[in-house]
VEXMARVEX-787962 format. One line per 4 residues: for each residue x, y, z of C-alpha. Coordinates in steps of 0.001 Angstrom, whole numbers, plus 500000, padded with zeros to 6 digits. Each point is the difference from the previous one (the first is absolute). Layout:
# residues N
X/Y/Z; ...
//
This chain:
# residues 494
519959/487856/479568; 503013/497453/500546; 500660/499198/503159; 502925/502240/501484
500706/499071/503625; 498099/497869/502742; 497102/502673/500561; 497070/497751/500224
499785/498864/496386; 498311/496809/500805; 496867/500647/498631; 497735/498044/497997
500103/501373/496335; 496799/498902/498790; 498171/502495/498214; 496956/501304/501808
496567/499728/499216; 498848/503750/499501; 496634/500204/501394; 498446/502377/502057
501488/497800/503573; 502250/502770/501496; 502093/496415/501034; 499936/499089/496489
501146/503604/498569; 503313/500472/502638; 501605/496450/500581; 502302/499506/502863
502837/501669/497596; 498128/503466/501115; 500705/500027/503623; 503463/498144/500527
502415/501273/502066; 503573/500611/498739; 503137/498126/501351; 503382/499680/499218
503048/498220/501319; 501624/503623/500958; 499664/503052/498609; 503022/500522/498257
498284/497216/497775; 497665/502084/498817; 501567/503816/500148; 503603/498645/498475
497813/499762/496648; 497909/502831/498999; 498689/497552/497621; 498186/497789/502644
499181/503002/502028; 497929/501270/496919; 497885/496360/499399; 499455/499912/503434
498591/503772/499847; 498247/499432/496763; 498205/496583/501257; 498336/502164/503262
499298/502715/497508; 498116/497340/497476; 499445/497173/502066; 498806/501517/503699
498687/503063/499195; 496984/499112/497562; 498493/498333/503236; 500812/503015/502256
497804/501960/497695; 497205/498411/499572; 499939/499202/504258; 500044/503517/499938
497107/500762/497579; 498385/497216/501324; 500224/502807/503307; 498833/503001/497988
496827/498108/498971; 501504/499615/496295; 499314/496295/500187; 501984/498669/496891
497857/496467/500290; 497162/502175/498492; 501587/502694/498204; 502258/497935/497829
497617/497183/499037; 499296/500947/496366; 497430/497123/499102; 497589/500922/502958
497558/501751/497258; 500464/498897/496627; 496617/501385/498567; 500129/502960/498542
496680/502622/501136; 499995/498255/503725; 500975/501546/503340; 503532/499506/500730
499982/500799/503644; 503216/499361/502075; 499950/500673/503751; 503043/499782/501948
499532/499562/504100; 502654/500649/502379; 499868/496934/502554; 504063/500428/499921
499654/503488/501172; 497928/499275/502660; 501940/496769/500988; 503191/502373/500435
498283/502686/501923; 498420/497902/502370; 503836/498743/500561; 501968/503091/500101
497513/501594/502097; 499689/496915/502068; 503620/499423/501033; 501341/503821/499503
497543/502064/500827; 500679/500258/503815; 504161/500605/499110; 502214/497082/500618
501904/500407/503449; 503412/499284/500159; 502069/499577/503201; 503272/499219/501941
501438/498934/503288; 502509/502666/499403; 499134/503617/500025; 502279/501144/497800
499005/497734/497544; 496302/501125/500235; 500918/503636/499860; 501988/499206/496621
496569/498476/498867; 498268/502806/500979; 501548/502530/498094; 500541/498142/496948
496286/499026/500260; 499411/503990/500393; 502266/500794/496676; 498870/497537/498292
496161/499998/500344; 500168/496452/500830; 496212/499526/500515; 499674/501103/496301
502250/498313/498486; 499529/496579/502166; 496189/500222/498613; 501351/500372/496081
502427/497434/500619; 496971/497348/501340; 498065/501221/496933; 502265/498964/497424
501217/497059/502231; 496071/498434/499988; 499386/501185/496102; 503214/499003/498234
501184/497053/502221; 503119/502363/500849; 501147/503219/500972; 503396/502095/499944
501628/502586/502383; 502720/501918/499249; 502233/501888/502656; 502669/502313/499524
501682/503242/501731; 499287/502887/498180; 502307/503160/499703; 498443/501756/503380
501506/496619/501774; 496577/498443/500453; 499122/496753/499801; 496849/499568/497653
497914/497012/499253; 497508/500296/496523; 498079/497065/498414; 501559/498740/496597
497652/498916/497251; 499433/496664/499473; 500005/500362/496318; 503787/501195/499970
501278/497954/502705; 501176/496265/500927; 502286/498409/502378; 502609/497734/499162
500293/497257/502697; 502678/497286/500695; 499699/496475/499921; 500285/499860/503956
497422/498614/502229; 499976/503580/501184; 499302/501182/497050; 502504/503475/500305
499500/502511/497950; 502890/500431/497659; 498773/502737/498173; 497121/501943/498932
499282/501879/496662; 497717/503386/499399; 499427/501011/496211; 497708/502682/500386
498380/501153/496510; 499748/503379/498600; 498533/501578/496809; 501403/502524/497810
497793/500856/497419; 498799/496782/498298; 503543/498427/501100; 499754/498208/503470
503742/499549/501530; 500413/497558/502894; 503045/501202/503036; 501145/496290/501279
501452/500652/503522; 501557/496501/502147; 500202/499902/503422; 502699/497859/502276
500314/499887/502777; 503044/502239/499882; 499375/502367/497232; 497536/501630/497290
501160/499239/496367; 498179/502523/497508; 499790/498938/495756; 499295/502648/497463
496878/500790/499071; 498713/497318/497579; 497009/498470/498606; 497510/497218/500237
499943/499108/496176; 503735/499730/499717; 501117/499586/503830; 503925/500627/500251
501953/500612/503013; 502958/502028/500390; 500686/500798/503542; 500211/503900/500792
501264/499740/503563; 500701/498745/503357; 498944/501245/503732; 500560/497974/502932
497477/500490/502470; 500158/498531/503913; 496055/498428/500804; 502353/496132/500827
497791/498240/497543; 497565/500875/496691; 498627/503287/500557; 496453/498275/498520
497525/498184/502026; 497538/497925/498256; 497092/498903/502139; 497473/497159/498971
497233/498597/501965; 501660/496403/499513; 502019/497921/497664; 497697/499950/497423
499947/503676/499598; 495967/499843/498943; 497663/502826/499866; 497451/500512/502518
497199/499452/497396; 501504/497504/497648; 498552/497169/501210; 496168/501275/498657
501062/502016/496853; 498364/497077/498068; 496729/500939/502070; 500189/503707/499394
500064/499263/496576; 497177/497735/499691; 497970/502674/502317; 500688/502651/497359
499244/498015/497394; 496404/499121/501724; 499335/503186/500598; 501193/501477/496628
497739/497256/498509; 496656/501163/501997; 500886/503731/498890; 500068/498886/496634
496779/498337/500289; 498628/502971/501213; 500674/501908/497274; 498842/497730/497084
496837/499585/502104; 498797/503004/498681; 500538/498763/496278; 497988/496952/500176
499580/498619/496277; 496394/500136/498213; 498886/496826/498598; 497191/500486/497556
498572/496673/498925; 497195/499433/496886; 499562/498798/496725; 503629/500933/498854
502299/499156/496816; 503071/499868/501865; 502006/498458/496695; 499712/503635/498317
502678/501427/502446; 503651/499810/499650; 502446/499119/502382; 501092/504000/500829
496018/500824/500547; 500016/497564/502456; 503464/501218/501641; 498560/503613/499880
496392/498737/501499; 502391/498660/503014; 501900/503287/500573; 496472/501467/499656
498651/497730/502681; 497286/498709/497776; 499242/496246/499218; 497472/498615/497546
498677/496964/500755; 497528/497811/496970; 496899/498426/501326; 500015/496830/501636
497587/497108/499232; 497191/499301/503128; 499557/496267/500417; 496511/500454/498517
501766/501253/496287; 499040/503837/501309; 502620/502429/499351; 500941/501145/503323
499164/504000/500381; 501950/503381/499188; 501332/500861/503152; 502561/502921/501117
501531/499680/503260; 503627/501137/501590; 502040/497188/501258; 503246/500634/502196
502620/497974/502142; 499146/498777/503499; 501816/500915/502719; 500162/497449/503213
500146/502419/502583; 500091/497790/503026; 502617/497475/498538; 501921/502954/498492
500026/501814/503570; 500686/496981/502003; 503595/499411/497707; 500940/503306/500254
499350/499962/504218; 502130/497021/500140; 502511/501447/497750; 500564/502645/501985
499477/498082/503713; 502187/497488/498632; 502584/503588/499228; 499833/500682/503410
500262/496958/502118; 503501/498456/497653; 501178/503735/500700; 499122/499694/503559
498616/503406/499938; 496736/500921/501020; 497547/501486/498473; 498721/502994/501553
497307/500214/498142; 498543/497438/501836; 497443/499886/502175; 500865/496932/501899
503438/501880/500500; 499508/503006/500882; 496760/499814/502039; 499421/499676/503519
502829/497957/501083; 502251/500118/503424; 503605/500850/499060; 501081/496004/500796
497310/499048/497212; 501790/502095/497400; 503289/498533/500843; 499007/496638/499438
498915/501648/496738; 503117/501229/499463; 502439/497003/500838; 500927/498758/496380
501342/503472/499404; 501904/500630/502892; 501772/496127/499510; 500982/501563/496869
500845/503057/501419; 502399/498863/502748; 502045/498229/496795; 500106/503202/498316
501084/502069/502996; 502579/497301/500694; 501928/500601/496498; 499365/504031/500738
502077/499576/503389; 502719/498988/498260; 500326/502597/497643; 499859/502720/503145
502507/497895/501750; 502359/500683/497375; 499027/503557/499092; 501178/500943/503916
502449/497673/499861; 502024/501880/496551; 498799/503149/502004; 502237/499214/503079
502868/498863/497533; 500443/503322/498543; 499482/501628/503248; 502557/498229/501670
502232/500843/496913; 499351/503870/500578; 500976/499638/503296; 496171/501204/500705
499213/496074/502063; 501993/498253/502023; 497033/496788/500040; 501568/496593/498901
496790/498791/499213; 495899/500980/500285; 499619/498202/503178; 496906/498494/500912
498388/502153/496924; 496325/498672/499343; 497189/501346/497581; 496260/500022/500966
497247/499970/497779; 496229/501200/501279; 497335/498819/497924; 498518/502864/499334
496211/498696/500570; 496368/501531/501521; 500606/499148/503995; 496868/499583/502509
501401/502188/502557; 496254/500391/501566; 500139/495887/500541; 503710/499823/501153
499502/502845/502115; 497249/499041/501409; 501047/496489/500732; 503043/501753/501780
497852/502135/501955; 497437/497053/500870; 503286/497648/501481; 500821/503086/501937
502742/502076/497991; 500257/503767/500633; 501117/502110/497131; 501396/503911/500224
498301/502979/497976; 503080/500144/498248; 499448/496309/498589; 496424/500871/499798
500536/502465/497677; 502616/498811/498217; 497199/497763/498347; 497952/502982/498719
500855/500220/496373; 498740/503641/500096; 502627/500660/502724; 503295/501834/497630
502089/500671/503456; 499445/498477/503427; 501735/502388/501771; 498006/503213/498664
497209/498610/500355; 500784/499264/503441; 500746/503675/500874; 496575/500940/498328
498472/497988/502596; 502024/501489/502754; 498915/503667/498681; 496625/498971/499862
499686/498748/503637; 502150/503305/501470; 497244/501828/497341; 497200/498593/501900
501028/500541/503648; 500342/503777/499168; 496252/500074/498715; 497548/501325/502555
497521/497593/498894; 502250/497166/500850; 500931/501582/503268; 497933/498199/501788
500814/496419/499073; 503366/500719/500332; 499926/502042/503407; 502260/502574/498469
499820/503390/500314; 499941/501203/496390; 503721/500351/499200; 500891/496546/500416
500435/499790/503670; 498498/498574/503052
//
């Protein structure tokens, strides 16, 4: 594509070495981010608007997908390899592992599964949160939006009024969405594009929507093949800046995983390797050796002998000028178990600890140990993590932020600003409450029932279950056979 404006075009055009190096396969071409001078640039020419569309559709996309089967344990490392097997007759096994799938769950569940809290020196401003929190399902959508911000490097939020006068907040796809940047230090978004894809029948269409940061302009439905934009219509709409947030862990926009694809693929490949050496185990090749003509068979016997697993051997000579015996005997491949184990251990240790996530599978992890142990465990990850939730702040800063500017526009917030507006993130980790608590208790602390029980995990409601234990006591002062102890009467009373 020729260059059309100053969008990061800077890249080195050597051709890449296709291999099966993930880093090899998508160069730094696949993951820039787009820039222009100003966006009139770019939108004043339906032409550029359409290379710069095409090159995310041709250029970014290819590596979103295979991040994202490299996630659904359809590892294209192994799958697409077509010279893994070239024998024909011999096990072709390929299996795929999902290290990427665990490496994202462990880090969605570790940094959203207790919900991010959100908060303000001014009450008005929290109660705004609140409810748009409440509309919104925030703690779902703040979990999907870490998901595809740790797997594809990036993730998009979109936020709009609807026709009910509510302000909504959905995730965008990756696949159909970029963010044009300018060539500030600041990098401010100048606008953002959404060309969501449909299908009808074996056609697929493509709807190319643009995004300002005053209004939504709308092309005609159109095409991938032959991509031609004719703008349908205008609507202004009054978030203050582009309506689409993209978050990314840091600058480099990289995948939580991407670092050990190479790994995971030579892990599959070991493993797929020992499968198929299983299987042709059981058709070990019969060698029959003895006093032979081996000259009377033609070159297609021999090839059919092969697929037969038979091999015919002619006598050898003993040193003594004996011909050496008839013999029959099945010979097969050996397998190195220990070595063979050992690299695939370290493969997959090796998965783990330039990941910085844990195995749980481990023993040595997830034995015996005090709750400070397991953080020390843990530390590589949560350096990592604190980068990650760093870039996630900012993309809730500015989601309240364009909240509060169309609030204040429908006269529904008076707020200037957020305030003192901070985010929290609680690792969401296995505590030792028994050795915390009872280090508190040993130094001296005193703790209520109601924080007491506010512990139990079996506990739904504090409060009920509070009343059940005032019923229970009233219950037992009424019982004769309790009268005594209590020095009640029966009915309760002295």
């Amino acid at each position: 594509m020729d260059k059309v404006n100053e969008f990061e075009h800077g890249e080195d055009r050597r051709p890449y070495n296709v291999s099966k190096s993930f880093q090899q396969l998508y160069g730094p071409e696949a993951n820039f981010s787009y820039r222009a001078h100003t966006a009139d640039e770019i939108l004043s020419d339906a032409k550029k608007l359409q290379e710069m569309i095409q090159d995310h559709y041709e250029k970014q996309c290819p590596r979103l997908a295979a991040l994202d089967d490299y996630m659904k344990a359809r590892n294209t490392g192994i799958y697409n390899d077509e010279n893994r097997r070239v024998e024909e007759g011999k096990a072709d096994h390929r299996a795929a592992h999902n290290f990427a799938k665990i490496i994202n769950v462990f880090d969605v569940g570790y940094n959203t599964g207790i919900p991010i809290k959100k908060s303000s020196d001014n009450e008005k401003i929290n109660e705004m949160v609140t409810e748009y929190d409440k509309l919104n399902d925030v703690e779902s959508l703040d979990s999907e939006l870490w998901r595809d911000f740790k797997k594809y490097g990036r993730a998009y939020e979109l936020q709009y009024r609807n026709r009910a006068d509510e302000d909504r907040s959905v995730i965008s796809n990756a696949f159909e969405t970029f963010v044009c940047y300018g060539l500030d230090v600041e990098r401010t978004p100048l606008f953002a594009v959404r060309y969501p894809r449909y299908r009808i029948g074996i056609r697929e269409k493509v709807m190319v929507s643009v995004y300002t940061d005053k209004e939504i302009i709308t092309y005609r439905p159109t095409t991938m093949a032959a991509l031609k934009l004719v703008e349908e219509k205008r609507e202004r709409h009054y978030w203050g800046e582009v309506p689409i947030t993209e978050y990314s862990p840091d600058r480099y926009r990289q995948s939580g995983f991407e670092d050990v694809i190479p790994l995971i693929d030579l892990y599959d490949a070991a493993q797929s390797d020992t499968s198929n050496y299983m299987t042709d185990l059981n058709e070990a090749t019969l060698v029959v050796s003895g006093d032979l003509d081996l000259s009377k068979y033609t070159v297609k016997e021999v090839v059919e002998m092969k697929k037969a697993n038979l091999l015919l051997l002619a006598n050898g000579v003993n040193p003594d000028g004996s011909k050496s015996q008839t013999d029959a005997k099945y010979i097969y491949k050996q397998y190195d178990v220990s070595g063979t184990e050992a690299y695939k251990e370290r493969l997959q240790g090796d998965i783990h600890k330039i990941s910085f996530v844990p195995d749980l599978t481990d023993e040595s992890f997830s034995g015996n140990q005090s709750g400070e142990a397991m953080k020390y465990k843990l530390f590589g990850f949560q350096q990592t993590a604190k980068d990650s939730q760093r870039g996630f702040k900012k993309g809730l800063v500015r989601r309240y932020r364009l909240l509060l500017n169309i609030k204040k526009f429908v006269n529904e917030a008076s707020n200037d600003d957020l305030g003192n507006f901070t985010v929290t993130f609680t690792p969401n980790l296995p505590k030792a409450v028994l050795e915390e608590l009872k280090a508190l208790v040993d130094a001296g602390a005193e703790f209520s029932q109601e924080t007491l029980l506010e512990l139990a995990s079996f506990v739904e409601n504090i409060k009920t279950e509070q009343e059940r234990l005032q019923e229970e006591a009233e219950e037992q002062k009424k019982d004769p056979v309790m009268r005594d102890m209590f020095g009640g009467d029966g009915d309760g009373n002295e």
